[in-house]
N, C-alpha and C positions, 0 to 999 in steps of 0.2 A: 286504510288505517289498521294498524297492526295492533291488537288485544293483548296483550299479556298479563299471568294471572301472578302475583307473587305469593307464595306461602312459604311458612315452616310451623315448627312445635314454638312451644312456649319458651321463651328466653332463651332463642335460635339466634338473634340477631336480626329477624325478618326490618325492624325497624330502623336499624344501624341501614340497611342496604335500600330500604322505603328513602331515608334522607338523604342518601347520599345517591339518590337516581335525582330526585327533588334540586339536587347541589348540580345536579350535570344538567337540568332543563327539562328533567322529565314532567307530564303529566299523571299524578297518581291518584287514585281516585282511593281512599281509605273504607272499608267496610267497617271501620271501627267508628267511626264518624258517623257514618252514614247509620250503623245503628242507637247512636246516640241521637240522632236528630229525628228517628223515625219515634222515642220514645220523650220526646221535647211536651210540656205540659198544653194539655187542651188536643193533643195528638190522638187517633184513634186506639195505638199502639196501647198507648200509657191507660187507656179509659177500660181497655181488655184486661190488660195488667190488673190494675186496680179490682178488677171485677172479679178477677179470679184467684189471686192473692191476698188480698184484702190491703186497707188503708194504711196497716202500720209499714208496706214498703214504699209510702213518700216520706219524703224530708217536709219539716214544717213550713216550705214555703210553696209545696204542690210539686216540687220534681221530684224525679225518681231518684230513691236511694239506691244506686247499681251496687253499692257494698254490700248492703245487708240483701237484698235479690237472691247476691250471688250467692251469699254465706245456706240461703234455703235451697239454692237448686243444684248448688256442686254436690252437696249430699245426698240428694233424693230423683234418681232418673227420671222417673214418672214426670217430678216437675218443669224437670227439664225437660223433656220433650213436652208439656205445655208450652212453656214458654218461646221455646224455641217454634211451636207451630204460630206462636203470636208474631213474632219478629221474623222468623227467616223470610217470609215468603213477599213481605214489605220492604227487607233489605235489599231483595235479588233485585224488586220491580224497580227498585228505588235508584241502583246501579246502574240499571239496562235502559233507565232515563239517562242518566249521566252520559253513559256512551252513547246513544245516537243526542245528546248533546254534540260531545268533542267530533263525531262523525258529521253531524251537521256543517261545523266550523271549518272543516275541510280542510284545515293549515297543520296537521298533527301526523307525522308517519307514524307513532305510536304512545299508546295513553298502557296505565299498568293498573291491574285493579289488587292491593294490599292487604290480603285477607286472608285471615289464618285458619279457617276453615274453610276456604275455599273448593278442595275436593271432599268434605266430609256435608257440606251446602250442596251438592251437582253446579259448582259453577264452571266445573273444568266445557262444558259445552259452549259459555260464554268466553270464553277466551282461545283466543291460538295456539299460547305457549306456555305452560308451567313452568314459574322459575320456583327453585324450591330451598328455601336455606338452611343448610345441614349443619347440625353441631355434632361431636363426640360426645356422648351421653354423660358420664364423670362430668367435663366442663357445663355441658346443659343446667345440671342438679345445682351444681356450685353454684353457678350465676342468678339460677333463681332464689336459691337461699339467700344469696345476697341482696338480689333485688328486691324480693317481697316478703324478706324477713321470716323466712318460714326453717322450720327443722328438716334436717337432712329426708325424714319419712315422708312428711308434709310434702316437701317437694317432689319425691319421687311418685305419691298419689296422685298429684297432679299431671305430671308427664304423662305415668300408666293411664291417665285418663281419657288421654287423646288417641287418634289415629299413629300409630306408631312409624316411625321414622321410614323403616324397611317396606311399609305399607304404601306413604305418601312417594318412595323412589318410583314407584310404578305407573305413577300420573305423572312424573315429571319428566320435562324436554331435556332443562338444563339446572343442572345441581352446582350451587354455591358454597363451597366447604368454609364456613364461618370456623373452623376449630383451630384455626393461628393468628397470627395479629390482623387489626385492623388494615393496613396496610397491605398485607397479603389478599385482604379481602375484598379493599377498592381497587387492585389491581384486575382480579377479575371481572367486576362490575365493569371497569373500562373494557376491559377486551370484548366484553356482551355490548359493550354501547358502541364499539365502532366497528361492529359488525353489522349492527345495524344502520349505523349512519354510514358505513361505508369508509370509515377514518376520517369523512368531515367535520 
C-alpha cells in the first residue's frame, strides 16, 4: 500500500484536490480532523491545554475554543511552539494508527494523508510521495482575503508565516498547479490517479 502525503500553504486549494481524490474513491486520512479529535473534551490533549493556557480557552460547554487558541498563539511563537509540543506528537501517533489501520485491511493500493504541515511536522518519512498544491501568490492572498475575511496585510502575515512555497518545492515528488481553473485542476488530479491505477 502506497502512502501519499498531500500538502500546500494556506488557501492553496489543498482541500479542493483532498475532495475531489474523496470524489475518485480515495482514502484520505485528514490531519485536520485527527487534530480536532485528539483535543475532544475529557482528551489528555485538552487537560495539557487547559493546564497551560488556562480555562478561559474553553467554550461554556468544556470544548475547546480553536478561535480564540488561535487568536493567542498566531501572535506569540513561544506559545506556539507549546502548543504545538502538546498536539504534534499525538497527531503523528494518531495517524500512524490509522495507517497500519488501512495496511491491515489489505484492500487499499493507496490511502493519502491531508495535512498542511506535513513537512514542517517531519511527516515527509511517513509517506512515499509528496503531492504538493501550488498557488501563484497574488491569487493565494486574494483567496484568503476572501475566505477568512481578512485585509490584504492580514493575509500576507499569514502566508509569511508558513514554510514558504519555494521551500516546500524541495520535499515534493509531484506538484499541482492550482493557479487556473478548477477544471484544469481535476484534470491533473486524473492523470496522478490513473497512473496509479494503471487507467483502471
Amino acid at each position: 500500500m502506497k502512502v501519499i502525503g498531500l500538502t500546500g500553504g494556506i488557501a492553496s486549494g489543498k482541500s479542493t484536490v483532498s475532495s475531489y481524490l474523496k470524489e475518485l474513491g480515495a482514502v484520505v486520512i485528514d490531519a485536520d480532523i485527527v487534530a480536532r479529535e485528539i483535543v475532544e473534551k475529557g482528551k489528555p490533549a485538552l487537560k495539557e491545554i487547559v493546564k497551560y493556557f488556562g480555562k478561559e480557552v474553553l467554550n461554556e460547554d468544556g470544548t475547546l475554543n480553536r478561535k480564540y487558541l488561535g487568536k493567542i498563539v498566531f501572535n506569540n511563537p513561544e506559545k506556539l511552539k507549546i502548543l504545538n509540543k502538546i498536539t504534534h506528537e499525538r497527531i503523528i501517533k494518531n495517524i500512524k494508527e490509522k495507517i497500519k489501520f488501512y495496511e491491515h485491511l489489505g484492500k487499499y493500493k493507496v490511502i493519502f494523508i491531508d495535512a498542511a504541515l506535513l513537512i514542517e511536522m517531519n511527516m515527509t518519512d511517513m509517506v512515499d510521495e509528496v503531492w504538493l498544491v501550488a498557488i501563484d501568490r497574488e491569487k493565494q492572498i486574494e483567496r484568503l482575503m476572501i475566505r477568512d475575511k481578512l485585509t490584504y496585510d492580514e493575509a500576507l502575515k499569514r502566508i509569511n508565516s508558513q514554510m514558504s512555497l519555494e521551500e516546500k518545492k524541495k520535499y515534493a515528488d509531484v506538484i499541482i498547479d492550482n493557479s487556473k481553473s478548477l477544471k484544469d485542476l481535476k484534470i491533473q488530479i486524473d492523470i496522478l490517479w490513473n497512473k496509479i491505477f494503471g487507467g483502471a
